[in-house]
C-alpha positions as CSV (number, residue, x, y, z in Angstrom):
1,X,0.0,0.0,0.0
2,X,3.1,2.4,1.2
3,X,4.8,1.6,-2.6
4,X,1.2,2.3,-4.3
5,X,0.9,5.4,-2.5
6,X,4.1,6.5,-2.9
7,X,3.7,5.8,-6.8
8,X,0.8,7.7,-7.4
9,X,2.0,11.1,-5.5
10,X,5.1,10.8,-7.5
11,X,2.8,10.5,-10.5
12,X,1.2,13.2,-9.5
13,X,4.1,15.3,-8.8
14,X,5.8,14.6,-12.0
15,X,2.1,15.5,-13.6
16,X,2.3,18.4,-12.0
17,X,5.8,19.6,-12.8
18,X,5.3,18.9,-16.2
19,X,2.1,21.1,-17.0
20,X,3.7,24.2,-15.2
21,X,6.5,23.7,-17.6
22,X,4.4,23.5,-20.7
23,X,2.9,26.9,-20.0
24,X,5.3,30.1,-20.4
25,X,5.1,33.6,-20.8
26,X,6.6,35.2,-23.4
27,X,7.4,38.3,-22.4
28,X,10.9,38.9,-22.5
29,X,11.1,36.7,-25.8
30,X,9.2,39.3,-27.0
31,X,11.1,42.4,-26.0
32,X,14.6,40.5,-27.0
33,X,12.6,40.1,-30.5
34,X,11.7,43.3,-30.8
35,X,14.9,45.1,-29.7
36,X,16.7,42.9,-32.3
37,X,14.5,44.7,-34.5
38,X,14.4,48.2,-33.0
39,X,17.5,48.9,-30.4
40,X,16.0,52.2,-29.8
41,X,13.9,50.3,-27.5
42,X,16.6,50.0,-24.7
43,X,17.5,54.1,-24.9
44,X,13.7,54.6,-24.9
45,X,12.8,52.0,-21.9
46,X,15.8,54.3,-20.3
47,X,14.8,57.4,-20.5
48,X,11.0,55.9,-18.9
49,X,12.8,54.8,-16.3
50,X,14.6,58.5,-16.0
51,X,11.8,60.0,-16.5
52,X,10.0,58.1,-13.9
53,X,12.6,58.7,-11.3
54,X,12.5,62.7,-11.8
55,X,8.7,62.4,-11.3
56,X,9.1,60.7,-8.0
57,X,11.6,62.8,-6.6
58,X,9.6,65.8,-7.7
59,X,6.6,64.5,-6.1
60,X,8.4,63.8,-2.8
61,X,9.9,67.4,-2.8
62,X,6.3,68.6,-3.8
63,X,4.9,70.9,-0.8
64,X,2.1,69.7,-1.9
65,X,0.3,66.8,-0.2
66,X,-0.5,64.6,-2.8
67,X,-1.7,61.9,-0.2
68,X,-5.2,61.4,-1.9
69,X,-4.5,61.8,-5.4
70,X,-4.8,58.6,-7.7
71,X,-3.5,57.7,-10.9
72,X,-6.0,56.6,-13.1
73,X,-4.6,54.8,-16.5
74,X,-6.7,54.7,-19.4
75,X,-6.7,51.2,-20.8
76,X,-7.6,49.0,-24.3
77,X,-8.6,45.9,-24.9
78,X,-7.9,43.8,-27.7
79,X,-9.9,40.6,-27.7
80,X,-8.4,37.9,-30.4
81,X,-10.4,34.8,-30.7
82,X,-10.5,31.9,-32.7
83,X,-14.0,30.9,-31.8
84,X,-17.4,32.0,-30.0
85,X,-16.8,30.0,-27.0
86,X,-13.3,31.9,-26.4
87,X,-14.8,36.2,-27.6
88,X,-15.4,37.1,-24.1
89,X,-17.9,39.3,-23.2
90,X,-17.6,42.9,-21.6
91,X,-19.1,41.6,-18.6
92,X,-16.0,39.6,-18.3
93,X,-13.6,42.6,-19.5
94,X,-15.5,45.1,-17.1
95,X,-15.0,42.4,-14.4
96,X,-11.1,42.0,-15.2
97,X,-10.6,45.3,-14.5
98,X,-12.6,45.9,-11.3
99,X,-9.9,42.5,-10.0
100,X,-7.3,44.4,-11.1
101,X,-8.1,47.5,-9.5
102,X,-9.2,45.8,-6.1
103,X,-5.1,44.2,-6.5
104,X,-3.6,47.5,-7.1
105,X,-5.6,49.2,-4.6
106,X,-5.3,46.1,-2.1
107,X,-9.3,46.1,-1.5
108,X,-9.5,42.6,-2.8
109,X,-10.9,40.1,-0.4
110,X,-7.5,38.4,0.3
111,X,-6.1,41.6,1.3
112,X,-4.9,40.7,4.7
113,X,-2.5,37.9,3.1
114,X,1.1,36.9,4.1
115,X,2.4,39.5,1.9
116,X,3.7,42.4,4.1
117,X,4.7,44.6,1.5
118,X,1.3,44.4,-0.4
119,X,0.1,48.5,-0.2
120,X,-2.5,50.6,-2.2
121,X,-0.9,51.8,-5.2
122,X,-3.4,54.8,-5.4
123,X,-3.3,53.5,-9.5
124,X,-7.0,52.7,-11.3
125,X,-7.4,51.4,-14.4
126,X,-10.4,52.1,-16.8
127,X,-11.1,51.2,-19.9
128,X,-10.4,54.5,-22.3
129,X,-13.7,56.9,-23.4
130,X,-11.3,58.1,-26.4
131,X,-9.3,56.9,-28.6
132,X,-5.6,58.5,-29.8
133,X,-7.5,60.9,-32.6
134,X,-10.1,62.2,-29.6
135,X,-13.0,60.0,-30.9
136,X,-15.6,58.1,-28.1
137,X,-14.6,54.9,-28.0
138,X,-15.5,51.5,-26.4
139,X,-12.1,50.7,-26.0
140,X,-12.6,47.1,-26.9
141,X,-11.8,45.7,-30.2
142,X,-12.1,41.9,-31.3
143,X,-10.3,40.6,-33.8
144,X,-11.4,36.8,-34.9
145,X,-8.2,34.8,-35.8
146,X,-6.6,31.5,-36.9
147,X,-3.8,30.8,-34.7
148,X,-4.1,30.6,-30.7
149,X,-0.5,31.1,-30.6
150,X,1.3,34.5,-31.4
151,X,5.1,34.2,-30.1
152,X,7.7,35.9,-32.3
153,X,9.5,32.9,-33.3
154,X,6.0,31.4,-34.5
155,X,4.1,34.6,-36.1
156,X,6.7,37.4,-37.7
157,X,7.0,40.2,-36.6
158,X,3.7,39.6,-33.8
159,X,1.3,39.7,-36.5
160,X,-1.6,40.3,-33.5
161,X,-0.5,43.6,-32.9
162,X,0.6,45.1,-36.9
163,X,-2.4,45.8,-39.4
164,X,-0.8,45.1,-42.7
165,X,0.0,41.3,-41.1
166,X,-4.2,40.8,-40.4
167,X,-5.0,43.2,-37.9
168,X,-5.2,46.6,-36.0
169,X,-1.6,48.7,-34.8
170,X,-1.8,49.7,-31.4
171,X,-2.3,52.8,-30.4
172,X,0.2,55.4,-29.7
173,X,1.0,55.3,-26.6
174,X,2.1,58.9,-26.7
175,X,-2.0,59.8,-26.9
């Protein structure tokens, strides 16, 4: 009984370890991919970062008491689906964000977890009421596709994201 038990929670395990490996995030193969294709990318990710920092230090010499104030970041979504069953509603999209405010703003029900350095951001998301060229705007767009996967090294040159590969540019984030 000990060996069968001990067979089927290393099963298990090794089940385990194995789907956690199959999913990945493809973030940074992304940035790498697109700073091989732009290296202005790293100077302009710097001066962010710069730019960033002055704000901060300006804000903390401020005589102002900017206690209450919160940032609120306009937001799109771009829904690409390959089918009905995975074109989520708003409802879902409206409810994403409300999660993601309740993390950033730590009034999510788990708030009083382990993490001691969990705070209120004082930052808000919200989905944008215009769009780069001052028009009203949902701020959701859906795009039905053929491929569920969009990685560099299987789609060039991120095909979701580029309109004269089969859908919409992004919008300038400048706007």
């Amino acid at each position: 009984m000990k060996k069968t038990t001990l067979f089927i929670t290393s099963l298990l395990f090794a089940m385990t370890s194995f789907a956690q490996q199959t999913r990945t995030c493809s973030t940074m193969e992304h940035l790498e991919y697109q700073t091989s294709q732009d290296p202005s990318i790293k100077k302009r990710m710097q001066e962010i970062e710069l730019h960033t920092q002055r704000r901060i230090k300006r804000m903390r010499n401020s005589t102002q008491n900017n206690t209450n104030s919160i940032l609120k970041i306009p937001v799109v979504v771009d829904v690409l689906y390959t089918n009905a069953k995975n074109n989520i509603s708003n409802a879902q999209i409206h409810s994403q964000i409300k999660v993601l405010n309740e993390d950033f703003r730590r009034t999510n029900a788990n708030k009083n977890n382990r993490w001691s350095q969990a705070a209120d951001t004082r930052i808000e998301f919200h989905l944008a009421k215009f769009d780069p060229n001052g028009n009203p705007t949902t701020a959701i767009t859906r795009k039905k596709v053929n491929s569920e996967d969009w990685r560099p090294k299987y789609k060039s040159k991120n095909a979701m994201k580029i309109s004269y590969l089969g859908d919409t540019n992004p919008w300038n984030t400048k706007k």
